[in-house]
NUGU-122237 format. One record per residue (C-alpha): residue number from 0; residue in one letter; y, z, x. Coordinates in nm, 4 decimals. Layout:
i;aa;v;w;u
NUM;a;Y;Z;X
...
REM end
This chain:
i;aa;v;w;u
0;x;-4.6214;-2.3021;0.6351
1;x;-4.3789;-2.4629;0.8895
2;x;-4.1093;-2.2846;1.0703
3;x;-3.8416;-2.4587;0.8714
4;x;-3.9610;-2.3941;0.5441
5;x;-4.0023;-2.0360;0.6418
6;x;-3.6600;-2.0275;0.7390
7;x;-3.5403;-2.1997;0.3894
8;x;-3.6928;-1.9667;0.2004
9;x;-3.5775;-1.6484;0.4027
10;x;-3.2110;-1.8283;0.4018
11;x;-3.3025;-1.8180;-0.0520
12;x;-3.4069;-1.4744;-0.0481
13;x;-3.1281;-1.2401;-0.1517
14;x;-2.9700;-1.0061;0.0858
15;x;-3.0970;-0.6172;0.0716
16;x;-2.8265;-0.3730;0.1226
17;x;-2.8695;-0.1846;0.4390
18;x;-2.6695;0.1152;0.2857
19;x;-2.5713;0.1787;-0.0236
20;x;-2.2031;0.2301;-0.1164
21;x;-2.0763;0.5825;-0.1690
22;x;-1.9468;0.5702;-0.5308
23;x;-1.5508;0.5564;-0.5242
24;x;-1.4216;0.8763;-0.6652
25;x;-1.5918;1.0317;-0.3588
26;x;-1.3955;0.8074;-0.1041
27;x;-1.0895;0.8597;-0.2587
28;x;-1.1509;1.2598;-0.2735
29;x;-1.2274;1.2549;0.1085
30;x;-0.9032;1.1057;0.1335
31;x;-0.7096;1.3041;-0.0738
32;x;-0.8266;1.5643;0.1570
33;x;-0.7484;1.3859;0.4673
34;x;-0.4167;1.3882;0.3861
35;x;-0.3574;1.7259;0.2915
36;x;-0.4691;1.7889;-0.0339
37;x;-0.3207;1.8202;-0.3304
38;x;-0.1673;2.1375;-0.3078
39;x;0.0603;2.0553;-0.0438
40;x;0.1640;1.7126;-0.1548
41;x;0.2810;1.8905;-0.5299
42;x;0.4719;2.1219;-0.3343
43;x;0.6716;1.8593;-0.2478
44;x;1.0147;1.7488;-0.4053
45;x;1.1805;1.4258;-0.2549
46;x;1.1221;1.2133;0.0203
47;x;1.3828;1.0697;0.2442
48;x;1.2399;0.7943;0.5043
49;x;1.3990;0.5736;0.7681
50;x;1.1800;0.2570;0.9065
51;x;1.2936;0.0041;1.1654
52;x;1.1681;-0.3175;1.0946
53;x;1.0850;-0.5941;1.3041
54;x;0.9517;-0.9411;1.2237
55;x;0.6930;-1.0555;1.4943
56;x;0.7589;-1.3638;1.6879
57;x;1.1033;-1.4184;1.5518
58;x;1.3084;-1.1323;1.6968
59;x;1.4197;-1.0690;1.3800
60;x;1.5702;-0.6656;1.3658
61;x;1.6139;-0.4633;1.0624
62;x;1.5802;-0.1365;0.8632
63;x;1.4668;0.0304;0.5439
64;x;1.5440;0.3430;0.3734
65;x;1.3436;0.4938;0.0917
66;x;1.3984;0.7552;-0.1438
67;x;1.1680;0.9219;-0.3998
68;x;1.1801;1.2581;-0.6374
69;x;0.9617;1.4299;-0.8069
70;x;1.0859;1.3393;-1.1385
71;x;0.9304;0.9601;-1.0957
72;x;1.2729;0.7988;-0.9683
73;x;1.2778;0.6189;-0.6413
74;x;1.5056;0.3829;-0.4297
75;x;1.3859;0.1388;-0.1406
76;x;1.6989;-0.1169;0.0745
77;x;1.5555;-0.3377;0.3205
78;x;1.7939;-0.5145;0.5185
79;x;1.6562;-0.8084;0.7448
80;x;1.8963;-0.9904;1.0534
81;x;1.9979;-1.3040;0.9199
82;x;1.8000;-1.2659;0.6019
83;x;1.9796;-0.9852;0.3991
84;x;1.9469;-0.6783;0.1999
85;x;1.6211;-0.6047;-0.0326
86;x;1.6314;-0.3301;-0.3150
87;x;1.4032;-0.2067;-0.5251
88;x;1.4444;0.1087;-0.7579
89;x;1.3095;0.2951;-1.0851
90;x;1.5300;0.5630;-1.2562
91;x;1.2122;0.7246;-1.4199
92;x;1.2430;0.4632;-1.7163
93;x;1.3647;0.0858;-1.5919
94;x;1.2155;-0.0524;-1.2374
95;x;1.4514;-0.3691;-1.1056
96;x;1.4802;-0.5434;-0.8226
97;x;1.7649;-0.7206;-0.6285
98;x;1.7538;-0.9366;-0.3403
99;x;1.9179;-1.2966;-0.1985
100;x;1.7337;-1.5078;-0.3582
101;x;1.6583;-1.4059;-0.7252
102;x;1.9429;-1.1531;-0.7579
103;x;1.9307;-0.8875;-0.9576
104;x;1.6722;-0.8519;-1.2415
105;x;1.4342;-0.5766;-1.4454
106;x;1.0413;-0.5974;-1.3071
107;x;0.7799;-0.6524;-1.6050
108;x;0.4561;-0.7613;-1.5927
109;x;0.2462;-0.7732;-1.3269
110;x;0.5562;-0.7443;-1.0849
111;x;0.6502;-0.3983;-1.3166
112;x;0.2971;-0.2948;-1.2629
113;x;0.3111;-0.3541;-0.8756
114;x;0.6502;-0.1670;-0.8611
115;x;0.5270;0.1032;-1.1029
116;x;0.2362;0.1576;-0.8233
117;x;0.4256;0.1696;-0.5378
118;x;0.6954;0.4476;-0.7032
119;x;0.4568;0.6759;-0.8025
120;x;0.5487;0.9865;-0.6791
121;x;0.2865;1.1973;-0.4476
122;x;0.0018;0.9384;-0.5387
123;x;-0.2154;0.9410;-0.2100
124;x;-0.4363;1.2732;-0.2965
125;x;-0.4878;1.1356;-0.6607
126;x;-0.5137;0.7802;-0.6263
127;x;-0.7258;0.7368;-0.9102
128;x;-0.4779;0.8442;-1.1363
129;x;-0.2657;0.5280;-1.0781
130;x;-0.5327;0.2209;-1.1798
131;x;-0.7186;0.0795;-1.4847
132;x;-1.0404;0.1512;-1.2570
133;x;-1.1830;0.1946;-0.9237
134;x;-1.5165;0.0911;-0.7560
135;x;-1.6419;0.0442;-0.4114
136;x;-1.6591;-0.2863;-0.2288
137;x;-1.7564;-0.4237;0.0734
138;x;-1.4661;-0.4523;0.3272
139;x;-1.3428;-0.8108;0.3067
140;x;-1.3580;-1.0120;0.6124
141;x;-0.9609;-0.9666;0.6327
142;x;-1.0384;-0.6134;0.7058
143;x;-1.2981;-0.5445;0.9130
144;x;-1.1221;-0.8224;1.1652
145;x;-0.8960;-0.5320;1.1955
146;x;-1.0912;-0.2535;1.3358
147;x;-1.3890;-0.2192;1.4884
148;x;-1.4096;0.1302;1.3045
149;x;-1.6890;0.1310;1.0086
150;x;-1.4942;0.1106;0.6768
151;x;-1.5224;0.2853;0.3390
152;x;-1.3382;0.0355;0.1020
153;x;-1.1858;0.0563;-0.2770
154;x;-1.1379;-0.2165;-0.5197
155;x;-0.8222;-0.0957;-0.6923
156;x;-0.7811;-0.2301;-1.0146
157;x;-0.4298;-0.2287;-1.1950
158;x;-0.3375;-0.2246;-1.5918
159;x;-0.1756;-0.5941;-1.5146
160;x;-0.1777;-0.8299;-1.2154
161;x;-0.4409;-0.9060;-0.9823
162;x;-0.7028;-0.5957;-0.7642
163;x;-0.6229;-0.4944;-0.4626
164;x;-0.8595;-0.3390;-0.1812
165;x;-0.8145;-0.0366;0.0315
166;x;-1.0339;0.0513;0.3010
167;x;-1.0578;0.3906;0.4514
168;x;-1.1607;0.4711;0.8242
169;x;-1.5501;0.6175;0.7858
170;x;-1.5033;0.9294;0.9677
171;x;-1.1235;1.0257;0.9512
172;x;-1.1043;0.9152;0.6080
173;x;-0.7899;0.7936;0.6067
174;x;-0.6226;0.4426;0.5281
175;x;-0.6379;0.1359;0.7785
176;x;-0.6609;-0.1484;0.5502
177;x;-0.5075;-0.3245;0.2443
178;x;-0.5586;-0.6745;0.1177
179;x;-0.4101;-0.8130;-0.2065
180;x;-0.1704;-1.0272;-0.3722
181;x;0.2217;-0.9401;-0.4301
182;x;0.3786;-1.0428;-0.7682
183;x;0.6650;-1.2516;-0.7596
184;x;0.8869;-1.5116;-0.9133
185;x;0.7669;-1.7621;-0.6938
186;x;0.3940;-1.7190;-0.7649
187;x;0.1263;-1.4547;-0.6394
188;x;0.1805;-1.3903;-0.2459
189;x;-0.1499;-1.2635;-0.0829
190;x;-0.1095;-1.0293;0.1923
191;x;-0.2106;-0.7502;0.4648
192;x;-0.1165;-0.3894;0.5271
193;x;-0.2318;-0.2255;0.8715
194;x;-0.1462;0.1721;0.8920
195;x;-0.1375;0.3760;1.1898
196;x;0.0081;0.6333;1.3934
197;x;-0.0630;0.9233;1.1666
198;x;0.0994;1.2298;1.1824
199;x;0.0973;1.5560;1.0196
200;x;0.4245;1.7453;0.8638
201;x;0.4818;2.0254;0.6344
202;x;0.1312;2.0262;0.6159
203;x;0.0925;1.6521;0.4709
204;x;-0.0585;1.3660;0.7037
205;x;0.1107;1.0308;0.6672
206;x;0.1311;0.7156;0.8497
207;x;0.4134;0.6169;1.0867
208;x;0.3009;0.2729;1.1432
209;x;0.2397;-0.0481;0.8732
210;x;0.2044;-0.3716;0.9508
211;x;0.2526;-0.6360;0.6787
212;x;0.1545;-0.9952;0.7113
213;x;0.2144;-1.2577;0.4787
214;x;0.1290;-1.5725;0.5220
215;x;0.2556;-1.6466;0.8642
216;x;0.4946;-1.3829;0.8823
217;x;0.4258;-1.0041;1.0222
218;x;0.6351;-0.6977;0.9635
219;x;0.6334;-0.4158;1.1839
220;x;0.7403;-0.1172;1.0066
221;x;0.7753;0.1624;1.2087
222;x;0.9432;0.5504;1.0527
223;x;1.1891;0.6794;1.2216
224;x;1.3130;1.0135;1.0627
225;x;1.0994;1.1698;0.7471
226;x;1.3069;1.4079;0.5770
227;x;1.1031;1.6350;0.2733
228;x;1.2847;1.8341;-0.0214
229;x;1.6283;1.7387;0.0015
230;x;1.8519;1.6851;-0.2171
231;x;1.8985;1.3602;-0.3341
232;x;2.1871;1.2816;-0.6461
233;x;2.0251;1.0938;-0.9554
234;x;2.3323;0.8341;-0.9291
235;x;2.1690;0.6782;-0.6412
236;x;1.8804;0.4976;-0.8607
237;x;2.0245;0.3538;-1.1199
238;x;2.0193;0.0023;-1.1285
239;x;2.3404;-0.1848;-1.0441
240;x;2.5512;-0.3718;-1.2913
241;x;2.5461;-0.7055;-1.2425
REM end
């Protein structure tokens, strides 16, 4: 047997997994714990955040403030430099959206689904809770060109819309990576999400840091005041008239 056709029929053989994967449910419940646990996150009653935003390479300044209660409403502006203002809101029953471009409109479908996600109140120790199913993956490429850490990753898979993957640091267990595609009007926008900086308060850990690429643009997002259990009045989610 020659050398080549050695090498051909290695190159045909298929691949044996070094390790196996550790089933899902278990990555997710070393994160849940990571973060906190439980306990402390349902202690929890609203959610007041402040992010500066900056767009890399374009010197491009903003900021965003989110709100969130425990009763499942939740209110996110963005406001970019020479862009404009970005909401996003759910009153517990209607999510909509407003923005420059599109205006203002309800979310449905896979864009409802996405915003649905994303409102959930307390979700990061019960992750689980918020997807058709879960499995474990392999960390796409996208991902482990991130880090050099080893990666623990979860195929998240939603009611409508396209899966997305999260991938956990090995030994911390918390989240560095996200790849998947964002909903819109103008088709299905893949992107990135890089977290860092974590820090611990009221006995919760959270990240301080996300980076969001998309395409050829990269957000820095970085919080600048976190604010837990105050009161915030119901009037400030519901959607505007137009």
């Amino acid at each position: 047997m020659t050398i080549a056709v050695l090498i051909s029929l290695l190159a045909a053989a298929p691949a044996q997994d070094a390790t196996p994967l550790r089933p899902a449910q278990a990555i997710l419940a070393d994160y849940a714990d990571a973060v906190g646990g439980r306990e402390a996150w349902k202690r929890l009653r609203s959610v007041h955040v402040k992010r500066s935003l900056t767009v890399a390479g374009q010197g491009a300044n903003g900021s965003e403030e989110h709100w969130a209660t425990a009763d499942g409403k939740n209110l996110s502006v963005s406001t970019l430099q020479n862009v404009g203002t970005f909401r996003q809101g759910g009153d517990g029953r209607t999510t909509w959206s407003q923005d420059p471009v599109f205006g203002l409109r309800k979310l449905d479908g896979a864009e409802g689904e996405e915003a649905r996600i994303n409102g959930a109140w307390n979700a990061e120790p019960d992750l689980a809770s918020l997807y058709l199913n879960v499995r474990s993956v392999l960390p796409p490429k996208e991902a482990a060109a991130e880090t050099s850490a080893s990666l623990e990753c979860v195929e998240l898979q939603k009611k409508l819309g396209k899966p997305s993957v999260l991938c956990f640091d090995a030994k911390t267990h918390l989240r560095v990576v996200q790849t998947g595609v964002q909903p819109s009007p103008g088709g299905d926008i893949p992107y990135k999400l890089v977290f860092g900086d974590w820090r611990t308060i009221q006995g919760i850990k959270t990240w301080y840091l996300e980076k969001m690429t998309a395409g050829p643009t990269t957000v820095e997002g970085r919080i600048t005041s976190l604010v837990l259990d105050e009161k915030i009045p119901a009037s400030r989610f519901k959607m505007p008239k137009p």
